[in-house]
N, CA, C and O atoms as CSV, one atom per row, in Angstrom:
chain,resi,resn,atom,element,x,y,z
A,1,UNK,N,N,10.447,-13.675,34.265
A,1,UNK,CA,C,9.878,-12.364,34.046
A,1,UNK,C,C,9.673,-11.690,35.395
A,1,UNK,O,O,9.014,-12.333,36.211
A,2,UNK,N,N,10.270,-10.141,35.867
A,2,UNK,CA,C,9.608,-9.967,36.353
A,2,UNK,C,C,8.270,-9.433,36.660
A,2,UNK,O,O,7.423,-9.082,35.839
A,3,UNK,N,N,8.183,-9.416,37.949
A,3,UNK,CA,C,6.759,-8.863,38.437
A,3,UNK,C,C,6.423,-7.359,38.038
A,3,UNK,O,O,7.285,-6.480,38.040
A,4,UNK,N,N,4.947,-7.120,37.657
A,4,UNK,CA,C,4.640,-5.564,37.664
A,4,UNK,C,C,5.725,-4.604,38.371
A,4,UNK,O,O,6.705,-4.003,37.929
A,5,UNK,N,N,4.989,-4.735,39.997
A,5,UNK,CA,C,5.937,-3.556,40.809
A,5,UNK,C,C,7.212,-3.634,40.641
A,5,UNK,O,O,7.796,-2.665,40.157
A,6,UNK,N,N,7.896,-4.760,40.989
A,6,UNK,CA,C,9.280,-4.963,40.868
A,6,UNK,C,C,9.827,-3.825,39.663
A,6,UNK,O,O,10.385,-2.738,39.816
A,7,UNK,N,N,9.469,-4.470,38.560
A,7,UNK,CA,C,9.843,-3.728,37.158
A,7,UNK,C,C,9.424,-2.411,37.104
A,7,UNK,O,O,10.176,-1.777,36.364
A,8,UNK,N,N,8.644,-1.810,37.520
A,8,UNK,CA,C,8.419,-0.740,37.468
A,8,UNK,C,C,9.037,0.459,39.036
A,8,UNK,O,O,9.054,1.690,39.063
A,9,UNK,N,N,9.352,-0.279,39.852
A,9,UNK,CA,C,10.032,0.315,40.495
A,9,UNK,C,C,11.407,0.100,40.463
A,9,UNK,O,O,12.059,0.842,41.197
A,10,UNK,N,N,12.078,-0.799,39.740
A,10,UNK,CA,C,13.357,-0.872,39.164
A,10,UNK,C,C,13.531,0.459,38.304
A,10,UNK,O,O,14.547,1.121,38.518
A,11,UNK,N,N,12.691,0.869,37.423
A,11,UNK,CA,C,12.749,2.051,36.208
A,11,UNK,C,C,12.545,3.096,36.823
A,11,UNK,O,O,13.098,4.115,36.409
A,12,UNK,N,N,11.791,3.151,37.856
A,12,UNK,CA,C,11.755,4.594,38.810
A,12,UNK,C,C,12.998,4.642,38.864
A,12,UNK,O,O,13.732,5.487,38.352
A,13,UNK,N,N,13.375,3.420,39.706
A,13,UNK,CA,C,14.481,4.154,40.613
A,13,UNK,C,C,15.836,4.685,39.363
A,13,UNK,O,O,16.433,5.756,39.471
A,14,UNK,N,N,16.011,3.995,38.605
A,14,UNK,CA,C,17.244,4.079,37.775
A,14,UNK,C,C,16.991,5.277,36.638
A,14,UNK,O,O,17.915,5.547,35.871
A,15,UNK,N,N,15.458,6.134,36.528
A,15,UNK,CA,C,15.001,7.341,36.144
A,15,UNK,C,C,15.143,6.709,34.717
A,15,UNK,O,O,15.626,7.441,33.854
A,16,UNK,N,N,14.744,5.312,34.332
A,16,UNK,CA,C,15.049,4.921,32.699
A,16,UNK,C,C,13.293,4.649,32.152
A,16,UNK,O,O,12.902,3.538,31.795
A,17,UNK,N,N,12.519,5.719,32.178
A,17,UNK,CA,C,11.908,5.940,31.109
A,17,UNK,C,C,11.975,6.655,30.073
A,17,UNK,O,O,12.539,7.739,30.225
A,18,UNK,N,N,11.538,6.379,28.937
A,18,UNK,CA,C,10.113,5.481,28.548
A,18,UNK,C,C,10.840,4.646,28.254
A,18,UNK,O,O,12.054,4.774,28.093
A,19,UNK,N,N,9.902,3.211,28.090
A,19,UNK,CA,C,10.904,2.069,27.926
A,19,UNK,C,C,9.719,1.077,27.081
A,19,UNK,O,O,8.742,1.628,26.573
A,20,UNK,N,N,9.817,0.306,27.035
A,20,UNK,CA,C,8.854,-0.803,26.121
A,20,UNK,C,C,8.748,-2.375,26.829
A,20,UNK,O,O,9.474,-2.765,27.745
A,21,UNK,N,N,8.130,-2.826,26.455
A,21,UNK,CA,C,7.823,-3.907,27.566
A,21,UNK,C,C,7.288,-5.131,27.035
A,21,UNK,O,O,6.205,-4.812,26.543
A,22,UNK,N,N,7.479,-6.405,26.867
A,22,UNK,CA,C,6.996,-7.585,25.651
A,22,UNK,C,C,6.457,-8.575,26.985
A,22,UNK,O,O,7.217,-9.388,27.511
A,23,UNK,N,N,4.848,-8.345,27.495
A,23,UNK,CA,C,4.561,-9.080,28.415
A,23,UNK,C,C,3.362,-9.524,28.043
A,23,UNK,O,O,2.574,-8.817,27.416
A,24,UNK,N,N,3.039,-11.137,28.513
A,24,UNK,CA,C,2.067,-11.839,28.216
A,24,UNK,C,C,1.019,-11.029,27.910
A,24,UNK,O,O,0.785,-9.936,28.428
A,25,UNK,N,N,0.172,-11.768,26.767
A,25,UNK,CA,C,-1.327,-11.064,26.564
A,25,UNK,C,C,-2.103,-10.914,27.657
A,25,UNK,O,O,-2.873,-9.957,27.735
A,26,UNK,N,N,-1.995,-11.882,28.682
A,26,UNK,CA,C,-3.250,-11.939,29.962
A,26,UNK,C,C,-3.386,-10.495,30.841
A,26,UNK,O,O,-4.362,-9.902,31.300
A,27,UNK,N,N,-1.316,-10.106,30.853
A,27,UNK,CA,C,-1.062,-9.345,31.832
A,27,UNK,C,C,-1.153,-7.922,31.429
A,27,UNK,O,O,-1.130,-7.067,32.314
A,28,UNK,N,N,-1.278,-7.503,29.907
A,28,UNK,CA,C,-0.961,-5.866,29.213
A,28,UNK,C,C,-1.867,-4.860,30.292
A,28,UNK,O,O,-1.506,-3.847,30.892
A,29,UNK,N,N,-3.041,-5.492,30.279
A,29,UNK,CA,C,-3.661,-4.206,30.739
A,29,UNK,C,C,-3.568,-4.393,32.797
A,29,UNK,O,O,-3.663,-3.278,33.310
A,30,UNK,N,N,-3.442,-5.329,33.657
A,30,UNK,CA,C,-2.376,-5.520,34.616
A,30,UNK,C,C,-1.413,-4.181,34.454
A,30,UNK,O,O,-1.543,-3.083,34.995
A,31,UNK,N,N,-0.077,-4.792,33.225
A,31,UNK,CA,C,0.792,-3.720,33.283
A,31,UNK,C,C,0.109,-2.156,32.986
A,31,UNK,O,O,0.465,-1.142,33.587
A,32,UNK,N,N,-0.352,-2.178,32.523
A,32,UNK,CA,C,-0.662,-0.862,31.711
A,32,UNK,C,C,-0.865,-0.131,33.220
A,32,UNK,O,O,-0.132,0.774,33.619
A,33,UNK,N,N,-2.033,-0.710,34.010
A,33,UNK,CA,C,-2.601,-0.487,35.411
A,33,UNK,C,C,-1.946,0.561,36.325
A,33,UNK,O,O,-2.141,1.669,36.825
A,34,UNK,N,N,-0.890,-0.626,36.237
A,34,UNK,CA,C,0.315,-0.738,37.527
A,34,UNK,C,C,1.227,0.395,37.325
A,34,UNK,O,O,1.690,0.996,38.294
A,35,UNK,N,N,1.532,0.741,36.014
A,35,UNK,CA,C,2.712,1.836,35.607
A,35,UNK,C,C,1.791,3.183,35.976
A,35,UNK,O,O,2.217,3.925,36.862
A,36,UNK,N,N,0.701,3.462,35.394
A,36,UNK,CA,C,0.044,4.338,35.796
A,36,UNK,C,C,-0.499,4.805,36.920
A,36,UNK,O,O,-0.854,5.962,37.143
A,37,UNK,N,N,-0.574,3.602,37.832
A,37,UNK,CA,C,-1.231,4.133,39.294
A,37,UNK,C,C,0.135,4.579,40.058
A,37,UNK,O,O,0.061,5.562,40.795
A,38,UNK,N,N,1.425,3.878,39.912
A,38,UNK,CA,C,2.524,3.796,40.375
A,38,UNK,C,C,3.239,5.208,39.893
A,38,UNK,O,O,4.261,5.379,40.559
A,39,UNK,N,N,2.992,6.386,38.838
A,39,UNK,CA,C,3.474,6.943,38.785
A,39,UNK,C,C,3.154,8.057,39.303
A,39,UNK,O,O,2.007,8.274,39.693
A,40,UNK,N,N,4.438,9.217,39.413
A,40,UNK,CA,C,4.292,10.922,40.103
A,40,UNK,C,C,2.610,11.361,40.186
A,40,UNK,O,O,2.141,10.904,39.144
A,41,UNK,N,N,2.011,11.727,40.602
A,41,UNK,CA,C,0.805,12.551,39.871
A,41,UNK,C,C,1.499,13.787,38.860
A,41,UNK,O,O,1.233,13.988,37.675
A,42,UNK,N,N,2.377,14.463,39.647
A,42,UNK,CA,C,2.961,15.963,39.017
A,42,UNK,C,C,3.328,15.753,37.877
A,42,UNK,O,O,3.421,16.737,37.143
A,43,UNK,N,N,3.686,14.319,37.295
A,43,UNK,CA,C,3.948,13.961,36.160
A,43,UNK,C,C,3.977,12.462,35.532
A,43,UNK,O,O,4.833,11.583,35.432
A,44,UNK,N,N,2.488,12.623,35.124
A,44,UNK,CA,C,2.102,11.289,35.158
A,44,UNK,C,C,2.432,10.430,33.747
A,44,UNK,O,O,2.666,11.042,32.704
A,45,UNK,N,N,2.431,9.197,33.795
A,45,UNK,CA,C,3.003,8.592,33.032
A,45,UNK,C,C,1.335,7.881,31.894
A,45,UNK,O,O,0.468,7.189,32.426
A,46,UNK,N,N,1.299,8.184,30.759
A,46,UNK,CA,C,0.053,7.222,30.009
A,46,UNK,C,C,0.777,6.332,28.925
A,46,UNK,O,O,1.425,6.589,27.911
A,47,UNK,N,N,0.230,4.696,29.842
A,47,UNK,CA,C,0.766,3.675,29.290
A,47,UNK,C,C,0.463,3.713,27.908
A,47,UNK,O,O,-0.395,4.499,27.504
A,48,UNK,N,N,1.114,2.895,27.074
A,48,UNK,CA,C,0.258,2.995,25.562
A,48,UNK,C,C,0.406,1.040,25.364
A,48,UNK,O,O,1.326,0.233,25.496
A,49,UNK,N,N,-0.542,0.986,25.122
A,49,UNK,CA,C,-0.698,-0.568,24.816
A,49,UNK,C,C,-0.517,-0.853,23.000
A,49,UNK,O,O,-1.214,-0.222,22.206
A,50,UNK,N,N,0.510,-1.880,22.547
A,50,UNK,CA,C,0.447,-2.029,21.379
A,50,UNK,C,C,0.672,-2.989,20.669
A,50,UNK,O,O,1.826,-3.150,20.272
A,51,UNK,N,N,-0.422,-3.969,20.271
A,51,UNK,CA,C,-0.679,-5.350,20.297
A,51,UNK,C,C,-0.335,-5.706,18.872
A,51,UNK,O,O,-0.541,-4.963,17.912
A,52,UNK,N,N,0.159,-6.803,18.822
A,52,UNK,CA,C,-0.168,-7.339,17.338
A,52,UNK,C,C,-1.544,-7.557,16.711
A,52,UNK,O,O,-2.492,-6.818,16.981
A,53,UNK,N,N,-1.639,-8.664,15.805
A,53,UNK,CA,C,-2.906,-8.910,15.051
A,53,UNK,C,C,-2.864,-10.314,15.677
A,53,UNK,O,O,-1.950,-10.941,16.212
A,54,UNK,N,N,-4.456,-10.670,15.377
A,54,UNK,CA,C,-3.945,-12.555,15.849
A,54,UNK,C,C,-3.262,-13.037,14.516
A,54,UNK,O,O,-3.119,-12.435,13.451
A,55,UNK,N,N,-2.953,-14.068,14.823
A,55,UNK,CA,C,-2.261,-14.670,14.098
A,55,UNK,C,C,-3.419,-15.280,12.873
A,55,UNK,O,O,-4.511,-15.749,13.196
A,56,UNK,N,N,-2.920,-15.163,11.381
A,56,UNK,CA,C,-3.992,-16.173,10.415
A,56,UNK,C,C,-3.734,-17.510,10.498
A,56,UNK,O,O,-4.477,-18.359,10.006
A,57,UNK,N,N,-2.537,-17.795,11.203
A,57,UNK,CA,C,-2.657,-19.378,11.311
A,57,UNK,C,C,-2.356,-19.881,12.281
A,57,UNK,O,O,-1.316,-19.399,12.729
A,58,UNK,N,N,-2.835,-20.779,12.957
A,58,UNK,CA,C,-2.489,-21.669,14.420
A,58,UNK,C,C,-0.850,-21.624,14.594
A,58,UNK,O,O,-0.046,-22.062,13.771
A,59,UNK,N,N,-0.587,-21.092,15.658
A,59,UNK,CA,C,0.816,-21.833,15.895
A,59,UNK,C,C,1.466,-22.884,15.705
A,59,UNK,O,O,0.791,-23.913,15.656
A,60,UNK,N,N,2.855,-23.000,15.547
A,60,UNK,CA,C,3.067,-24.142,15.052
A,60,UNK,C,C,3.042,-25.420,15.989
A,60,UNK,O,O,2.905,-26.594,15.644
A,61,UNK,N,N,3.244,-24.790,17.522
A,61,UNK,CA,C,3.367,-26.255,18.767
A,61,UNK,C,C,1.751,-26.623,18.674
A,61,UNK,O,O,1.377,-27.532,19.415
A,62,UNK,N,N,1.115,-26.212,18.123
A,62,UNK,CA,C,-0.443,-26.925,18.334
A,62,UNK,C,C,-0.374,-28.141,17.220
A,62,UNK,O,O,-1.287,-28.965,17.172
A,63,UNK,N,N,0.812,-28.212,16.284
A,63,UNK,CA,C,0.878,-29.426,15.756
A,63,UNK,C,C,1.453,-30.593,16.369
A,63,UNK,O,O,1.394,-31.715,15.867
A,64,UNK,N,N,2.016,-30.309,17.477
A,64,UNK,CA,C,2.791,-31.107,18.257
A,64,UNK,C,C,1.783,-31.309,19.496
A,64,UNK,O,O,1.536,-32.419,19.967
A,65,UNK,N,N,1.480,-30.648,19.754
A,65,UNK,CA,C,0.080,-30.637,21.164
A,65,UNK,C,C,-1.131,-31.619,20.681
A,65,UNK,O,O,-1.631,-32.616,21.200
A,66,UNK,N,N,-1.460,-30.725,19.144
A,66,UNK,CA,C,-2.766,-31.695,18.955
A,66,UNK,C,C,-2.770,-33.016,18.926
A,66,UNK,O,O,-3.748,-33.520,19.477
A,67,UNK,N,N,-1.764,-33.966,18.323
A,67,UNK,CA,C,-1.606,-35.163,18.226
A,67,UNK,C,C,-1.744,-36.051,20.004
A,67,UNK,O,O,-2.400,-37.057,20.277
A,68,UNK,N,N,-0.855,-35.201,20.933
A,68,UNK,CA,C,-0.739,-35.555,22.368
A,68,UNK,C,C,-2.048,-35.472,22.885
A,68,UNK,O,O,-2.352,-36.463,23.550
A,69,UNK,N,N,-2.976,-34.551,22.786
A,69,UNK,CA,C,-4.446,-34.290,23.271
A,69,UNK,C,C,-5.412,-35.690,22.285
A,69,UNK,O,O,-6.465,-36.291,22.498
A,70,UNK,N,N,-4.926,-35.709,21.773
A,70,UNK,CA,C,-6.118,-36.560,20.746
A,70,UNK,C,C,-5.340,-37.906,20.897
A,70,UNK,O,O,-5.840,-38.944,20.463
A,71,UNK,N,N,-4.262,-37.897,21.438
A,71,UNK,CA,C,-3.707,-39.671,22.061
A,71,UNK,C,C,-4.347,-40.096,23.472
A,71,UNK,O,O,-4.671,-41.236,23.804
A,72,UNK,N,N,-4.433,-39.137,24.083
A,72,UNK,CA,C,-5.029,-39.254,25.353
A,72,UNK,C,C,-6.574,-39.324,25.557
A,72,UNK,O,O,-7.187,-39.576,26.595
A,73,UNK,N,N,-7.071,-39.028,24.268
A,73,UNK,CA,C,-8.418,-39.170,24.177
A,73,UNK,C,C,-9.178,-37.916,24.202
A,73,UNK,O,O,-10.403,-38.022,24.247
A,74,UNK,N,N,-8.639,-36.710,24.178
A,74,UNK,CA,C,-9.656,-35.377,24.143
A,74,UNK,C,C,-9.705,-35.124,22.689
A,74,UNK,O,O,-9.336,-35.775,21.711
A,75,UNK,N,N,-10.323,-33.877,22.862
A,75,UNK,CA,C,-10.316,-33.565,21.086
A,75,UNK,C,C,-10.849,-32.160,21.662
A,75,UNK,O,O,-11.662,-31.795,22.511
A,76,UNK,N,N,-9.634,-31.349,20.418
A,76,UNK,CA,C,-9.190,-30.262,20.511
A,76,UNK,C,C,-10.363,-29.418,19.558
A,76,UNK,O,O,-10.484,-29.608,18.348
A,77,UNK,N,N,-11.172,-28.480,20.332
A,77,UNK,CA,C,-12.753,-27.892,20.130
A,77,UNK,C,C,-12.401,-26.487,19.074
A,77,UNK,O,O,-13.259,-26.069,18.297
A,78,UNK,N,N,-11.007,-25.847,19.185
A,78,UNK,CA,C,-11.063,-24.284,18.630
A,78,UNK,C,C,-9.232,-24.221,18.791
A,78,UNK,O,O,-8.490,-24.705,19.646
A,79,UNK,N,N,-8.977,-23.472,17.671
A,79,UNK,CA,C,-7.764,-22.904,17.745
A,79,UNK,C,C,-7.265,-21.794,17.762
A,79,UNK,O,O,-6.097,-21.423,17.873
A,80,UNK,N,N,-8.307,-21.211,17.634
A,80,UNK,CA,C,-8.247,-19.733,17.161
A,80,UNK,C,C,-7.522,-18.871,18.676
A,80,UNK,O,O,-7.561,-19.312,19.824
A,81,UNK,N,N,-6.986,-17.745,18.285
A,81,UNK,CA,C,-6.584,-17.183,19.251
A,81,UNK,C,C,-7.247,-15.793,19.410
A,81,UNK,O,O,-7.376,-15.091,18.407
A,82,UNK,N,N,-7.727,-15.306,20.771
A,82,UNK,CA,C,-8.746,-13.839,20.908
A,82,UNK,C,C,-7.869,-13.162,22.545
A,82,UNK,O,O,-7.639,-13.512,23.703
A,83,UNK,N,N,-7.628,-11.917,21.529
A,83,UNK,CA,C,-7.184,-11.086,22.360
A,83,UNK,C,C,-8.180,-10.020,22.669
A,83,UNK,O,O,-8.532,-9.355,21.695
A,84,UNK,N,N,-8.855,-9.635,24.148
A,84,UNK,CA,C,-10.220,-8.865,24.614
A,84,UNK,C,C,-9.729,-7.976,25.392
A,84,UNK,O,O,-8.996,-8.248,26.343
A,85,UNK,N,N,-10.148,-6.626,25.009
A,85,UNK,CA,C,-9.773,-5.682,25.844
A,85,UNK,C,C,-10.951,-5.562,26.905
A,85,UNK,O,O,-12.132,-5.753,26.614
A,86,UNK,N,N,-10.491,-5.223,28.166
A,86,UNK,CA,C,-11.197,-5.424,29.084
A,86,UNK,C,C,-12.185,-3.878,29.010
A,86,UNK,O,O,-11.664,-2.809,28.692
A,87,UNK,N,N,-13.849,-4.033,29.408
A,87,UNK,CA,C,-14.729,-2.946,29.670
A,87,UNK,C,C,-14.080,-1.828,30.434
A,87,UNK,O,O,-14.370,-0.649,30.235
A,88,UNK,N,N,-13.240,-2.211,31.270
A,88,UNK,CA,C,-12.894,-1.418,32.216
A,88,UNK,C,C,-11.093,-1.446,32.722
A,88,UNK,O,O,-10.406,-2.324,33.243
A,89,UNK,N,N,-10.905,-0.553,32.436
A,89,UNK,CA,C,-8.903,-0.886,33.203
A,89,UNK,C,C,-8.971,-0.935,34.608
A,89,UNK,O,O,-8.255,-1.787,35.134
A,90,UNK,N,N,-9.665,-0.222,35.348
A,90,UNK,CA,C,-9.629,0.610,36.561
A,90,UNK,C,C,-9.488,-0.441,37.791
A,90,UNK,O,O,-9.433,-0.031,38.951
C-alpha cells in the first residue's frame, strides 16, 4: 500500500481526481487529513469518509487464530470489532 503523501501526490500530479480509496480502518481519518491539508486552497478538496457496518459475525480467521491463542495458553477476552471516530481530525 502506498503511503498517504505518496498517493496523494501521485493524483495531483496525474490531475486524476476524485478517486476512491479502500484503506485500513486505523488510517481513514490519517487519509482523510492528508488529502485535505495537501490540497489547492483556491480549490479545495472535502474528503468524504465511507465506512461499512461492523460486521454481525466474527471473522472467519479468528477460527483459525482462536484455537492457536488458546494452544499457547491465552484466552481470547472479546471479538467484537469497533470502529471510533476520532473527537477531533485536526
Amino acid at each position: 500500500m502506498a503511503r498517504p503523501a505518496t498517493a496523494i501526490a501521485s493524483l495531483e500530479l496525474m490531475d486524476k481526481w476524485a478517486c476512491a480509496g479502500d484503506v485500513p480502518g486505523h488510517m481513514v481519518f490519517k487519509w482523510q487529513r492528508d488529502i485535505e491539508r495537501s490540497c489547492n486552497p483556491d480549490d479545495p478538496i472535502k474528503a468524504c469518509v465511507i465506512t461499512r457496518p461492523t460486521l454481525d459475525e466474527p471473522p472467519g480467521w479468528i477460527a483459525n487464530i482462536r484455537p492457536a491463542i488458546e494452544a499457547a495458553g491465552g484466552t481470547v477476552l472479546e471479538t467484537t470489532r469497533r470502529q471510533l471516530s476520532p473527537e477531533n481530525t485536526q
